[in-house]
C-alpha positions as CSV (number, residue, x, y, z in Angstrom):
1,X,13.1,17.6,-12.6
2,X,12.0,20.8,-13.7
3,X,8.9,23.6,-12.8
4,X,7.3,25.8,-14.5
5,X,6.8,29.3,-13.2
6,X,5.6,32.8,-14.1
7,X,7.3,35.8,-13.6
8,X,5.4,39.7,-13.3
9,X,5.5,40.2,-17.5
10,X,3.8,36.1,-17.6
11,X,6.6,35.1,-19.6
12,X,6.8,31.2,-18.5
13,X,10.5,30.5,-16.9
14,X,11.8,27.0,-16.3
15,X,13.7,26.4,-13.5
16,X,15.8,23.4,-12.6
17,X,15.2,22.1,-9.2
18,X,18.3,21.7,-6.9
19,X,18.4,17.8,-7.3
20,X,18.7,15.7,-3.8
21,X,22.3,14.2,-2.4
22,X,22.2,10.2,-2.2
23,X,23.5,8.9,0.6
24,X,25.2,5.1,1.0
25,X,21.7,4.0,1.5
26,X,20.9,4.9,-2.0
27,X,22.8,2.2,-3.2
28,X,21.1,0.0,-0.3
29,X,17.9,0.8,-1.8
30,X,18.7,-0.7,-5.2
31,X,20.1,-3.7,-4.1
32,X,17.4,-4.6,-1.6
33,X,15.3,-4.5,-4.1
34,X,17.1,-7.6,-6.3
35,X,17.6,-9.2,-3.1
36,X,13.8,-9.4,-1.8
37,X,12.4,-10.0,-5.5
38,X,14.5,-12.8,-6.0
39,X,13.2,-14.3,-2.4
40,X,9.6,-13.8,-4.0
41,X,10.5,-15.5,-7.1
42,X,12.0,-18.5,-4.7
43,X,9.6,-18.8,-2.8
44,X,7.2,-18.7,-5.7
45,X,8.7,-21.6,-7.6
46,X,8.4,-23.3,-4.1
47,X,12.7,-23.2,-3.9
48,X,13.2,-24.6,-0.2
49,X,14.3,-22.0,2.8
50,X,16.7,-20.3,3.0
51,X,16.3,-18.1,-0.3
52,X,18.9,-15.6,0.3
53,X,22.5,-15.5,1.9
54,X,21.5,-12.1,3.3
55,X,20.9,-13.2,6.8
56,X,19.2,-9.8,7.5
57,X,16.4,-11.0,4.9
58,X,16.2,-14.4,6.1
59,X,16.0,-13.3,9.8
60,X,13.3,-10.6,9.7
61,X,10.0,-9.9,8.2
62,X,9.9,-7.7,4.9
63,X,7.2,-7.1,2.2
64,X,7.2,-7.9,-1.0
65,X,8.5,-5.3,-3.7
66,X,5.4,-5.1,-5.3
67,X,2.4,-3.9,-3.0
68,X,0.0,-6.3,-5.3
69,X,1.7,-9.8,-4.3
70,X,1.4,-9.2,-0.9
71,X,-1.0,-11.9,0.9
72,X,-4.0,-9.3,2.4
73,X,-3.6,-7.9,-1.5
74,X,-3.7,-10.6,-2.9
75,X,-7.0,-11.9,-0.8
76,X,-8.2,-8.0,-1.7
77,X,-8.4,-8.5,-5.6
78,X,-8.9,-12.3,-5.6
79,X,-11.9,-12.8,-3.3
80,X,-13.4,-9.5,-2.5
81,X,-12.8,-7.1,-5.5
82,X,-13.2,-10.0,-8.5
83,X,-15.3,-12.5,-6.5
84,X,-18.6,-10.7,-6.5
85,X,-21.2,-8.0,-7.7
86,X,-19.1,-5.5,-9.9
87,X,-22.3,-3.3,-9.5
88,X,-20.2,0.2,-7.6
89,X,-21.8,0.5,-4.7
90,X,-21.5,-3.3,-4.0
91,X,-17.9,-3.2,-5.1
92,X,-17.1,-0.3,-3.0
93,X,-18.7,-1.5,-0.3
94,X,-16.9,-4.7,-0.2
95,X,-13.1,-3.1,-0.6
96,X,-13.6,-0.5,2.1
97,X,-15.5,-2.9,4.6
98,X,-12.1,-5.2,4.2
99,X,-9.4,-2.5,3.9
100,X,-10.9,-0.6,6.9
101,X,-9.8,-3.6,9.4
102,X,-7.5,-5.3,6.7
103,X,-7.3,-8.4,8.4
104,X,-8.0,-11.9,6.5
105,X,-9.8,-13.4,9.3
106,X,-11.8,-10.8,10.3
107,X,-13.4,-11.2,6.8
108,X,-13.9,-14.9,6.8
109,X,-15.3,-14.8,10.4
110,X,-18.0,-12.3,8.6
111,X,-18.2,-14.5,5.9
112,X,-18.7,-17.6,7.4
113,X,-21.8,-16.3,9.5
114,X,-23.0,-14.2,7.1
115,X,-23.1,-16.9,3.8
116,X,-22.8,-13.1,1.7
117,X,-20.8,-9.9,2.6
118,X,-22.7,-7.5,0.5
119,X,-24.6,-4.1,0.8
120,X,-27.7,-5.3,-0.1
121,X,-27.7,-7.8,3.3
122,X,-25.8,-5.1,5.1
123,X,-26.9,-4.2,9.1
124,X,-25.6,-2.5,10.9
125,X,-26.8,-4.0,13.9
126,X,-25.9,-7.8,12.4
127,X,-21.8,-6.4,11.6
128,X,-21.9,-4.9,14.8
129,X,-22.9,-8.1,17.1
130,X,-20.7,-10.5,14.7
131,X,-17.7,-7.9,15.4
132,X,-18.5,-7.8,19.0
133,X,-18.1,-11.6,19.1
134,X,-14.6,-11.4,18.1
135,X,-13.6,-8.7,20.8
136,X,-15.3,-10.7,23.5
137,X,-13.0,-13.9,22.6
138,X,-9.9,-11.2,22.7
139,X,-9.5,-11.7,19.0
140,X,-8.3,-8.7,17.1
141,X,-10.4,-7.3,14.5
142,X,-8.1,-4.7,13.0
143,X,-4.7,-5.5,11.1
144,X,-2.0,-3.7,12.9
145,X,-0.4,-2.3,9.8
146,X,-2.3,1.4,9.9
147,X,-3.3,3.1,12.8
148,X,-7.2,3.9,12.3
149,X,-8.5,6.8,14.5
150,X,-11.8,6.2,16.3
151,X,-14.0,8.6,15.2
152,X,-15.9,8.3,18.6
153,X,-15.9,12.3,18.7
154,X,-17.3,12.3,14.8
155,X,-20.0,9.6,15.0
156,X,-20.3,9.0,19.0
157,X,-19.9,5.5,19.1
158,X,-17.5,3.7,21.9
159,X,-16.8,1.2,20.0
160,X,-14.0,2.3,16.9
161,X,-16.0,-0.6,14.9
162,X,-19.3,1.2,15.4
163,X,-17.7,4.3,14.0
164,X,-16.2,2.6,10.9
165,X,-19.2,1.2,10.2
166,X,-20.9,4.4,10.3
167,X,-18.3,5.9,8.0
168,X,-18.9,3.3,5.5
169,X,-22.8,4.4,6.0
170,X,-22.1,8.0,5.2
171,X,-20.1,7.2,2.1
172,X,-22.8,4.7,0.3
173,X,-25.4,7.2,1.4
174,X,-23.3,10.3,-0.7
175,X,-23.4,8.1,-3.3
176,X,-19.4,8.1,-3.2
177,X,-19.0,5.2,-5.2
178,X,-20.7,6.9,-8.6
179,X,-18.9,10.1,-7.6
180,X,-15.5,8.0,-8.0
181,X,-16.5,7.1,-11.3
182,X,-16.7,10.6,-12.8
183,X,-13.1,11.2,-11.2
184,X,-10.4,12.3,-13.6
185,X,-7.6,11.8,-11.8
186,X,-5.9,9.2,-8.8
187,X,-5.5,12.7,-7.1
188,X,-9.4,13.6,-7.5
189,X,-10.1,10.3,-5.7
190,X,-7.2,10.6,-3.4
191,X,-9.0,14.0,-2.2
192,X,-12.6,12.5,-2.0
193,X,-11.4,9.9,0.7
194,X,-9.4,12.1,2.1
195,X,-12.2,14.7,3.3
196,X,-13.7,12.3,5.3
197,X,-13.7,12.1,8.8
198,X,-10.7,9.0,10.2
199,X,-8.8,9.1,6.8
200,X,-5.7,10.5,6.9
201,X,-3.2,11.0,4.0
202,X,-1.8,7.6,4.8
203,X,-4.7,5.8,4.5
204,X,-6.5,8.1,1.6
205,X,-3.7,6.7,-0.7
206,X,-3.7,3.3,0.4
207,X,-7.6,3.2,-0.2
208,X,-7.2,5.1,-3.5
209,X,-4.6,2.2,-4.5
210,X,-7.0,-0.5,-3.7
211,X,-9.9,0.9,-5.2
212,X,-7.7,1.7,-8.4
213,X,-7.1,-2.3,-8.7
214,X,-10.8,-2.9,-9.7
215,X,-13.3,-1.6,-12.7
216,X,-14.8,1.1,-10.0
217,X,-12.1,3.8,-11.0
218,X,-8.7,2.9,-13.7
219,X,-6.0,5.2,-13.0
220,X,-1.7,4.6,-13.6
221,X,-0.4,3.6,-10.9
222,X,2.5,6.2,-12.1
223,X,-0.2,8.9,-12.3
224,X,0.1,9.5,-8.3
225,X,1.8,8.6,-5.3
226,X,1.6,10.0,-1.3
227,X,4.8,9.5,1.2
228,X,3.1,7.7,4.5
229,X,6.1,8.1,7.7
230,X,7.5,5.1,7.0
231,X,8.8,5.8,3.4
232,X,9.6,9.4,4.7
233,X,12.0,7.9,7.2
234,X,13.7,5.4,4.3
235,X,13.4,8.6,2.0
236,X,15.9,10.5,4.9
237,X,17.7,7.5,5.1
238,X,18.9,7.0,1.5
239,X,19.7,10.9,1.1
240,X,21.6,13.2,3.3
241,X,19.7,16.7,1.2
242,X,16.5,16.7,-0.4
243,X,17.7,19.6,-2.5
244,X,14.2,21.3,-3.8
245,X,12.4,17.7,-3.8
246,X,9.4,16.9,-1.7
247,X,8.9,13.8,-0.4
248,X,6.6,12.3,-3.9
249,X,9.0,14.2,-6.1
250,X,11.7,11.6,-4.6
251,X,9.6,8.4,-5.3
252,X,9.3,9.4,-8.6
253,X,12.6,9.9,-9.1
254,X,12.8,5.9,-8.2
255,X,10.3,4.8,-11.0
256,X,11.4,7.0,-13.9
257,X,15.0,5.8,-13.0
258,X,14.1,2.2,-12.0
259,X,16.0,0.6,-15.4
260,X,19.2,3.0,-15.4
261,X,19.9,2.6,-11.6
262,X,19.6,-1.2,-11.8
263,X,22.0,-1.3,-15.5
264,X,24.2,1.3,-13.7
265,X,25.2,-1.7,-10.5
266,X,25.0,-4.4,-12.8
267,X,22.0,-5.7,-10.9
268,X,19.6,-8.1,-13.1
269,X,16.2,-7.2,-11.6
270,X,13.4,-9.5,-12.8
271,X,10.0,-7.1,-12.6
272,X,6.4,-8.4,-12.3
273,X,6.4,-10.5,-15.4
274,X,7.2,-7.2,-17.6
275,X,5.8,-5.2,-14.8
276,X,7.8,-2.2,-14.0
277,X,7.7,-0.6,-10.4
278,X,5.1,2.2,-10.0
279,X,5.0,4.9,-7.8
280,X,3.4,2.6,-4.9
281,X,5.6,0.3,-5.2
282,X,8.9,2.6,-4.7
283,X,6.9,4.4,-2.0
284,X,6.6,0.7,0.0
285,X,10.4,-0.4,-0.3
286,X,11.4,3.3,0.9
287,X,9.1,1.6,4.1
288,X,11.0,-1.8,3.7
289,X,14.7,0.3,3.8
290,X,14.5,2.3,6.5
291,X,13.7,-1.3,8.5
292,X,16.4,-2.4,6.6
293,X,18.8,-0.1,7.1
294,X,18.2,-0.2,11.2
295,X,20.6,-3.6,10.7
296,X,22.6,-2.7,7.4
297,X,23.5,0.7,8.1
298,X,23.1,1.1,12.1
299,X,24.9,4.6,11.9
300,X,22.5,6.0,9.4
301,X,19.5,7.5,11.8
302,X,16.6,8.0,10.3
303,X,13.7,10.7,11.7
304,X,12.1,8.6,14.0
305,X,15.3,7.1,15.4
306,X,14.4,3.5,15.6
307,X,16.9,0.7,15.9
308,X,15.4,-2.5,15.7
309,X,13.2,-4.0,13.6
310,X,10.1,-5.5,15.6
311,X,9.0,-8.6,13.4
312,X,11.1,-11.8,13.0
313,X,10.6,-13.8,10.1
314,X,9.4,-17.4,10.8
315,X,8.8,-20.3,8.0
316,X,5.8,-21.2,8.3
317,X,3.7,-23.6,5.7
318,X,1.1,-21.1,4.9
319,X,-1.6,-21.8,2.3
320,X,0.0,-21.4,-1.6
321,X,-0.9,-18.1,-3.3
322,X,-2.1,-18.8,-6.8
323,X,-1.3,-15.2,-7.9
324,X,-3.5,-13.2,-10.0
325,X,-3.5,-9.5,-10.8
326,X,-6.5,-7.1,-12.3
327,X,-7.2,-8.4,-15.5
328,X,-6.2,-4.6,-16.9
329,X,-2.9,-5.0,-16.3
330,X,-2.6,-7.5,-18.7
331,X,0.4,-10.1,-17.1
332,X,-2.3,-12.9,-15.6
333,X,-1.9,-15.4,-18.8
334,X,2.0,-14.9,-17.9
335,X,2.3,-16.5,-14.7
């Protein structure tokens, strides 16, 4: 990976960046890969348990490879993003309202009493009560995969609901939706989300990612990526020097190099029905590694020193996903 840069005469100079060291996680990294894409592909030609002989992977909770065949994503573009009004604001509306708690159920609850989940039926006095239902019952609203901050101290409510709602307000009512449109970039969008009040880095590339699945904004997934802490801590893992790399110069050192890395080990990956990785993808295993690793490679500490990994995996006979993908990728009639 090279820069471009200008010395005092502007006469352009490129300079080679100092490349990062691998560690033995690299090689971890690779194979972990293989290993938790063939488990998808088991379990997705309904291959009985166990799917692996790694007894790591059978014993504890991973994601999938790809960010898009993960269940709440899957629910994401299936019933909220293609299931609906494809006018902006309605289609914005509908992704941030679920991605903001990111739980299945908290959806269907709203659903269910509300018969529509759409802006032109939106109160916020009506999402507020339903919502407070659910807390009352000591039913969790939020998914506990991000941490959301209040914004009590931005919009005044108590509740971090009340807040979220607000926010979603204050978007529809800058007409952020149309504003997305006109973006020429993932990064322009990135930054849009990002300047508002309760949405970190983190969460302004998650949100960027989702809203990139529908018609509202169609951007490469390869275009752009953003290292959260969890792929930061895989990323220190898997090499013992960055050399001159940041963080997102290292994931995309992982997709341009996906096809040699895998040839080099002899490993036969199968992608997402022709599907290569992209940059959100290598950013989520660098998650999945590090989690990895706290079993595989107990001597390599990461930065935030963790040892175990918290979730267990448990078979459970959860409803069947019939997988399907935004239509502009092009791989649905290959499933």
């Amino acid at each position: 990976m090279a820069e471009t840069i200008n010395n005092p005469k502007n006469i352009s100079i490129l300079v080679k960046k100092t490349k990062p060291k691998p560690s033995i996680v690299y090689n971890t990294y690779w194979e972990f890969i293989s290993k938790r894409q063939d488990v998808f592909f088991k379990r997705f030609n309904n291959i009985n348990y166990p799917w692996t002989e790694d007894e790591i992977l059978n014993n504890y909770k991973f994601t999938n490879v790809y960010r898009a065949t993960d269940r709440v994503s899957q629910f994401l573009i299936k019933n909220i993003i293609y299931n609906g009004s494809q006018d902006p604001e309605e289609l914005f509306f509908r992704t941030i309202l679920f991605k903001i708690f990111n739980r299945i159920s908290t959806w269907e609850f709203l659903q269910e009493e509300l018969g529509e989940i759409s802006l032109k039926n939106y109160s916020f006095k009506a999402y507020d009560k339903l919502l407070l239902e659910v807390l009352k019952n000591n039913e969790p609203i939020y998914s506990p995969a991000y941490i959301m901050a209040s914004g009590k101290s931005i919009f005044g409510k108590d509740r971090k609901h009340q807040n979220h709602l607000l926010l979603i307000e204050r978007m529809i009512k800058d007409k952020l939706p149309y504003i997305l449109q006109k973006s020429t970039s993932m990064k322009d969008v990135y930054e849009l989300l990002l300047s508002y009040p309760t949405i970190g880095e983190f969460l302004a590339y998650q949100y960027t990612t989702d809203l990139n699945y529908s018609n509202l904004i169609n951007f490469s997934e390869m275009e752009f990526v953003k290292a959260g802490p969890g792929a930061k801590d895989g990323i220190a893992k898997c090499f013992t020097s960055l050399g001159d790399y940041s963080y997102e110069d290292v994931i995309k050192m992982m997709a341009d190099n996906q096809e040699m890395e895998f040839e080099k080990r002899g490993i036969m990956f199968q992608n997402l029905w022709g599907r290569n990785l992209q940059l959100i993808d290598c950013q989520n295993v660098f998650c999945e590694v590090d989690k990895y690793s706290r079993m595989f490679h107990p001597e390599i500490m990461g930065v935030s020193n963790r040892i175990r990994i918290k979730q267990k995996f448990k078979v459970q006979n959860k409803e069947h996903i019939d997988y399907f993908f935004p239509p502009k990728w092009g791989i649905n009639n290959l499933i």
